[in-house]
C-alpha positions in Angstrom: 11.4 17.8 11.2 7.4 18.4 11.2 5.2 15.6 10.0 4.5 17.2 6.8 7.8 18.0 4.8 8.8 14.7 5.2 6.9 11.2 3.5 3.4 11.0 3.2 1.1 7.9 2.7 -2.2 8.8 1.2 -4.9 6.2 0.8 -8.3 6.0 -0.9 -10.8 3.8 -1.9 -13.9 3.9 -4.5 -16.6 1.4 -3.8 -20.1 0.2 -4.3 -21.7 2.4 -2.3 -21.7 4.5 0.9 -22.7 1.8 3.9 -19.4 1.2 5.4 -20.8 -2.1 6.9 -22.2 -3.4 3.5 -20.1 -2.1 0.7 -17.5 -3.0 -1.2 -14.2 -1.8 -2.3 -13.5 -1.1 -5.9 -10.5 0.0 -6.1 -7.7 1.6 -4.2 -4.6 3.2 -3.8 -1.9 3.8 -1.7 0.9 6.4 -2.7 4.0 7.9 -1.1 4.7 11.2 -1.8 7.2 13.4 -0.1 10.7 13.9 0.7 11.9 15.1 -2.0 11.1 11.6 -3.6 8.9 11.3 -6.5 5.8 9.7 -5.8 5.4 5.6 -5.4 2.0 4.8 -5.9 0.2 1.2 -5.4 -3.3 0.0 -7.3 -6.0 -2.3 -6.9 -8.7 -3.1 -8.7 -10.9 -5.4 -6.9 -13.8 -7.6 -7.8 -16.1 -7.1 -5.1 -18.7 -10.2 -5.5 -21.5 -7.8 -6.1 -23.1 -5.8 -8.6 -21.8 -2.1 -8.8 -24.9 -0.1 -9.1 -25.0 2.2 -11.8 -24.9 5.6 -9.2 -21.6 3.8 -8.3 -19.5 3.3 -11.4 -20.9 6.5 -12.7 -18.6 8.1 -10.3 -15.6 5.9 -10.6 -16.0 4.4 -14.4 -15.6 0.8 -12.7 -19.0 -1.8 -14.0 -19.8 -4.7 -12.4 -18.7 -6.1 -16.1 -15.1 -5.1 -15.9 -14.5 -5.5 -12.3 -15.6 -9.3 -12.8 -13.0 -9.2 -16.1 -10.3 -7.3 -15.0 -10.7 -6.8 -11.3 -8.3 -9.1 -8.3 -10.2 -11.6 -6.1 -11.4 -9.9 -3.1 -10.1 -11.7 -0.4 -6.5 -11.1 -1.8 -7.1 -7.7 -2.8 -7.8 -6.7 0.9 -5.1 -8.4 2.5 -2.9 -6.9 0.2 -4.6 -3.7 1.1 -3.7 -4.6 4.9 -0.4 -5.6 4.3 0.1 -2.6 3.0 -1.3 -0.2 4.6 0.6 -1.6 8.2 4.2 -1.6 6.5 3.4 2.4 6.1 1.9 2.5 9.9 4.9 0.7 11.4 7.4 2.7 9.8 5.8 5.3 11.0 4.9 7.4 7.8 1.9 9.6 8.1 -0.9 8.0 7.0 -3.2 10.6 5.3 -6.7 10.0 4.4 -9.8 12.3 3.4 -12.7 11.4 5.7 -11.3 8.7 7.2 -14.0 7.0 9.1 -15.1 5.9 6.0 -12.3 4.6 3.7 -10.7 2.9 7.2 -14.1 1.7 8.5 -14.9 -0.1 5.0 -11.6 -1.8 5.0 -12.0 -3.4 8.4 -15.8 -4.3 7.6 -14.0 -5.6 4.4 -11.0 -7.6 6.1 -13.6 -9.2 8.7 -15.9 -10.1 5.5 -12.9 -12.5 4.2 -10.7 -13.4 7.3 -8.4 -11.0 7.1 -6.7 -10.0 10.5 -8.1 -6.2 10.7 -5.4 -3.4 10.3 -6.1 -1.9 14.0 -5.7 -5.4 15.1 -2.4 -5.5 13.6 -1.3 -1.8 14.3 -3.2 -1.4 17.4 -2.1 1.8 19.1 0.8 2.5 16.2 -2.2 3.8 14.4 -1.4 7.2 13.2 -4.0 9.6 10.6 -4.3 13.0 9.4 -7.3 13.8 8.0 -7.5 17.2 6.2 -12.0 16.7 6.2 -11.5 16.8 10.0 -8.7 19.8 10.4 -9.9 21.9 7.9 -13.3 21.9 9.6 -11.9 22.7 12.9 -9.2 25.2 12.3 -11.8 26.9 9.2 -14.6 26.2 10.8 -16.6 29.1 9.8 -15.7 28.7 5.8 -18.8 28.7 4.1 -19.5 25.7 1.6 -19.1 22.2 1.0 -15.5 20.3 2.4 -15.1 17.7 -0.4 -12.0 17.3 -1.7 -12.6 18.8 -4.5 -13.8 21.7 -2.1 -10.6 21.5 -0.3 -8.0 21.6 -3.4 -10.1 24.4 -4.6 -9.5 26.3 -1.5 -5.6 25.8 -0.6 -4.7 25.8 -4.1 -3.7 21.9 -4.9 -4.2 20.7 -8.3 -6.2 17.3 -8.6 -6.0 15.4 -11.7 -9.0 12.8 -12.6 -11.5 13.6 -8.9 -12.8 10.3 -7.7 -9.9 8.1 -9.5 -8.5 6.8 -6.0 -4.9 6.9 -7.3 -5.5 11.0 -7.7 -7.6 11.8 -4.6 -4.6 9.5 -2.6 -1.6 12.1 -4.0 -4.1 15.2 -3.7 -4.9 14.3 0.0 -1.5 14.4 0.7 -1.3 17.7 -0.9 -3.8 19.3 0.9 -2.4 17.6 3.9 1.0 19.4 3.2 -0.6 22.3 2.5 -2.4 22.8 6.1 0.5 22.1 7.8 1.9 25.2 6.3 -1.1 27.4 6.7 -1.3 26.5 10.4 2.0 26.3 12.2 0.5 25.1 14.6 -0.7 22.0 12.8 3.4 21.8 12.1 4.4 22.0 15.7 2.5 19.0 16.8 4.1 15.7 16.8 2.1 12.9 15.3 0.6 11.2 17.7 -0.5 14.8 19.3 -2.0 15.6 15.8 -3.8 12.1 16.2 -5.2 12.6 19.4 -6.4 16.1 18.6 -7.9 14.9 15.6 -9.9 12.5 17.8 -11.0 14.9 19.9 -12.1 17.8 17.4 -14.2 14.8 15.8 -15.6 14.0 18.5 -16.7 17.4 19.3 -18.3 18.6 16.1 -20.4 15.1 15.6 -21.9 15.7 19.1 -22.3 19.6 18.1 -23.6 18.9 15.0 -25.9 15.9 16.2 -27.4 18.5 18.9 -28.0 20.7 16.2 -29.7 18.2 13.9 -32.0 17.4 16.8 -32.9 20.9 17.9 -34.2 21.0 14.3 -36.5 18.2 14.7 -34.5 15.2 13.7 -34.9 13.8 17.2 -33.4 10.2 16.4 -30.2 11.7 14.3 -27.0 9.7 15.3 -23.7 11.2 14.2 -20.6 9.2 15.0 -18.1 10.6 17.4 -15.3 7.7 16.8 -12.7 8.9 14.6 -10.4 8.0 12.7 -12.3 4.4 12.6 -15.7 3.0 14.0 -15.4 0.4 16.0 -16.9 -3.5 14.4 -20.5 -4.2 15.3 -21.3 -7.2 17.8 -20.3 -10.2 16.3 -17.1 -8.6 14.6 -18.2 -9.6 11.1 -19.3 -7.6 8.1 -22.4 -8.9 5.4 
């Protein structure tokens, strides 16, 4: 059976902010959906130590106010997060995240902040994403407009309910995710770990294109990441 018709993790986090190496996670889901199961899903809210800036919990409705209220210690809320996130990777569920770099990055720069044994430390090499930002720009490549996921339900006709809730953008992920594997077979034909390694690969190509292309234009000292699907820990190995 193809990766996609059967169970599908999605998981995604709203933060603070956009530096993976600095900010912190709000709150976060993880949700199986699939296989002719109806959907499990798992929520955090998380009390990051920090003010949420108003840009922030503009987006997500979260205030410094109620995370410090209502919101779990950090530390626990991201090994819970870990925990969580390997039980899917080590049964070997798909795990599907939108932009992942960033939501996988953030929670390794988070687990290091607190302690927590980092989930490619744990997983190592069982690791396995999809990430619909990265295949939709490869196999549509030529699509005119933006690739958000709002973008992306828009275009292969997935209904999201409540945009930058994490609990919705987790199931709609997954959608879209199921949704390209039936637009491109060959998407479907792949096994897993050949759709990860691809992944890895088309990443890597379009940062180095598109970083080539910003410098042609002048921006002589742009940097875009080529390590997909998370960046590796600066020197030192711990986050601010």
């Amino acid at each position: 059976m193809s990766w996609h018709l059967g169970r599908l993790a999605g998981f995604d986090t709203e933060t603070s902010g956009v530096n993976v190496d600095n900010d912190r996670i709000v709150t976060a889901c993880i949700v199986e959906v699939g296989g002719n199961l109806p959907p499990t899903p798992a929520n955090w809210l998380i009390n990051p130590g920090i003010d949420i800036p108003a840009q922030a919990s503009d987006i997500h409705g979260v205030t410094t106010e109620k995370a410090k209220a209502e919101g779990q210690d950090a530390a626990e809320g991201i090994a819970e997060l870990v925990a969580g996130l390997t039980q899917i990777v080590l049964a070997g569920t798909p795990l599907v995240i939108m932009n992942a770099p960033f939501d996988l990055t953030l929670l390794d720069r988070e687990a290091r902040r607190y302690g927590v044994q980092p989930l490619s430390d744990v997983v190592g090499d069982e690791l396995r994403v999809v990430d619909p930002k990265v295949l939709d720009k490869h196999l549509d490549m030529y699509r005119p407009g933006k690739r958000t996921l709002t973008d992306l339900c828009r275009h292969y006709g997935v209904k999201l309910d409540g945009a930058h809730s994490a609990d919705a953008d987790a199931i709609a992920t997954c959608r879209v995710a199921w949704r390209l594997g039936n637009v491109f077979p060959k998407l479907a034909e792949m096994t897993l770990l050949e759709l990860h390694k691809t992944q890895a690969e088309w990443h890597a190509a379009w940062a180095a294109n598109f970083q080539a292309h910003l410098r042609g234009k002048g921006q002589t000292d742009a940097v875009i990441d080529t390590a997909w699907p998370l960046r590796p820990a600066p020197a030192g190995g711990e986050a601010s």
